[in-house]
C-alpha angles and dihedrals in degrees: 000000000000081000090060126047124191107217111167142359093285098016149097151166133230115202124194123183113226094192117224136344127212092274092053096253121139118250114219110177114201132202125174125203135178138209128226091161099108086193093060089039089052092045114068085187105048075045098057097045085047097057096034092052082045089060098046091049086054098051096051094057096052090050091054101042094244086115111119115194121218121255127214092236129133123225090244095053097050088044086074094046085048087053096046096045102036113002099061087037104049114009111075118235095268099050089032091061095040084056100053091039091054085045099050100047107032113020105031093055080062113033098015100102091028116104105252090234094054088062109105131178089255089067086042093052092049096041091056086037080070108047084064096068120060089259082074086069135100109188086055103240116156098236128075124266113275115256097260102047085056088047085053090053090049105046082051100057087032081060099049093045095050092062100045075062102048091039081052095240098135122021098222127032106226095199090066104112092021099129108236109241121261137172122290118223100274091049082042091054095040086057094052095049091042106102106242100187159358126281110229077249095055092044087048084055090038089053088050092055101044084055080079101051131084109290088245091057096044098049084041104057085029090061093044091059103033101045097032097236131168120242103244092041076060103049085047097056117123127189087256094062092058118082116188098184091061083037099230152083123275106225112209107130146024130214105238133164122256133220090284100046093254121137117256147162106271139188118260115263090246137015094240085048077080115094164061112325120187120223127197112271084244094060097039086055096044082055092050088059088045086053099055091053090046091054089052096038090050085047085061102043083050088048101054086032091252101120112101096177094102105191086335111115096186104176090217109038138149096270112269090056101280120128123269121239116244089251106043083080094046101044081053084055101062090038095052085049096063100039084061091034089234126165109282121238123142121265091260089060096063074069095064090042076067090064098038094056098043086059094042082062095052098253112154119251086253099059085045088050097051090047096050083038099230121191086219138012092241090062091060094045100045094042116025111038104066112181111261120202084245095055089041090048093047088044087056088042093065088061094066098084086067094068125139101203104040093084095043086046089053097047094042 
């Protein structure tokens, strides 16, 4: 068939007239496919009823203008034109700079110099087959990537690829079907075992050692865990967000990193991250006291020409009224923890200790998910309310009254 032109082994080339442009000369789109499917190969005529419905398919997008032609374009090139155009538009600087930085480590040293649309599933399969192995690595350790760190690198290049799609760059998106990563058995069961949270117990110890830490660290840490507040929605706070005749924070940004890794105002996570947050009367008293030093600690750095804040009034800063950076808290954190010898879980958990506590006391998963400010109820759910072993005993408590010999016992 003139429409259809064998050119290699496992390949072949359709071929559409598009009959005449302005100029009279004749338009001949070309599309070439090939074929990995040894059943089809072995069959002439399964073949021929493959190429032939190809064709068609082709033909009728060309006849209906869904026909995307390929560009000539690299993944790395089109990787600038997806930051310009989305990145900077839609990902906040946090996730922005995670991306590139996935991108540009990981993705770009396999499918930089390769044609966007060259790249098929099969290159996408294998490249995520070996990040699973230690040669997907970059810092040479001798074990595989974690899970999440393989789920970052494929949201990123998930992201790159969906808008060469949308932006009708490539016809078809070869990382639809790939499955996205997740944890084997032995990550799955180090996750289970890992501690998530605080017990109400453990937070009532936590609170008697940060009494002996400096009032920004302890107001810090204390309005982690008591308001359920993200790191960064901390680091971000300002005097005017906080409103002592409501009793409570003001949640609005959030302090991120930029491309560059410097420290910078961010939008919130969410949008309903965004709002009013109530605090205990004993915290909002023990802020009014830290305010009152950090008036008078900001009057003597202006006064020696020390203070670097600017207008800013962040509640938690480096010292002379700059921003902190996100780790600089958490790095604290890990220290604070071995210096008391307390249980060791990560900063964000505290946020989930939020969650945990709350349930211990009997509060209902909606009041925990507009604290925590959840987008949705199953997030809250799914995430944050981890099962405790006093929520577990009280739930099989419950269960007593269902006993069988209670009431023989009694009567013998």
């Amino acid at each position: 068939m003139a429409n259809i032109e064998k050119r290699s082994e496992r390949s072949w080339r359709l071929t559409v007239d598009g009959g005449f442009d302005t100029n009279g000369k004749r338009v001949l789109h070309r599309k070439t496919i090939r074929i990995e499917d040894e059943s089809i190969l072995r069959s002439k005529r399964r073949l021929q009823e493959y190429l032939q419905h190809e064709y068609l398919r082709f033909r009728q997008e060309i006849e209906t203008g869904l026909y995307t032609k390929p560009e000539r374009i690299t993944f790395a090139e089109f990787v600038d034109t997806w930051k310009v155009n989305y990145a900077d538009l839609h990902l906040g600087a946090y996730t922005r700079r995670h991306y590139l930085n996935m991108l540009r480590t990981h993705v770009i040293p396999v499918f930089g110099s390769m044609e966007l649309h060259k790249i098929k599933t099969m290159h996408i399969v294998s490249f995520l087959t070996r990040l699973r192995s230690p040669e997907g690595r970059k810092d040479g350790k001798d074990k595989p990537l974690a899970a999440n760190s393989q789920l970052n690198i494929y949201k990123a290049l998930k992201s790159v690829l969906d808008a060469a799609e949308r932006w009708r760059i490539i016809a078809d998106n070869p990382i639809k079907g790939v499955k996205r990563p997740a944890p084997d058995k032995a990550e799955r069961k180090a996750l289970r075992e890992r501690k998530k949270s605080y017990t109400k117990a453990e937070v009532e110890v936590l609170i008697e050692k940060l009494l002996n830490e400096p009032p920004h660290w302890r107001l810090y840490y204390l309005g982690v865990v008591l308001g359920g507040f993200r790191r960064g929605e901390m680091l971000g706070m300002e005097w005017h967000q906080v409103d002592f005749e409501r009793g409570g924070l003001n949640v609005e940004k959030q302090i991120s990193l930029d491309e560059q890794g410097r420290p910078v105002e961010a939008d919130l996570k969410t949008e309903e991250s965004r709002g009013f947050v109530p605090m205990p009367r004993w915290y909002m008293t023990e802020l009014s006291k830290y305010r009152q030093t950090w008036i008078r600690e900001r009057w003597h750095l202006q006064q020696c020409g020390k203070w670097q804040g600017g207008k800013k009034e962040y509640l938690f800063h480096n010292g002379f009224g700059e921003k902190l950076y996100p780790s600089t808290p958490s790095l604290h954190w890990r220290r604070l923890l071995d210096k008391y010898e307390l249980p060791r879980i990560r900063l964000h958990d505290l946020r989930h200790t939020t969650a945990t506590i709350l349930r211990e006391d009997g509060a209902d998963l909606k009041s925990i998910q507009e604290r925590l400010r959840h987008t949705r109820l199953s997030i809250t759910a799914d995430l944050y309310t981890h099962e405790t072993e006093t929520v577990s005993r009280e739930t099989a408590d419950r269960l007593e009254k269902l006993n069988p010999f209670s009431s023989r016992s009694k009567s013998s």
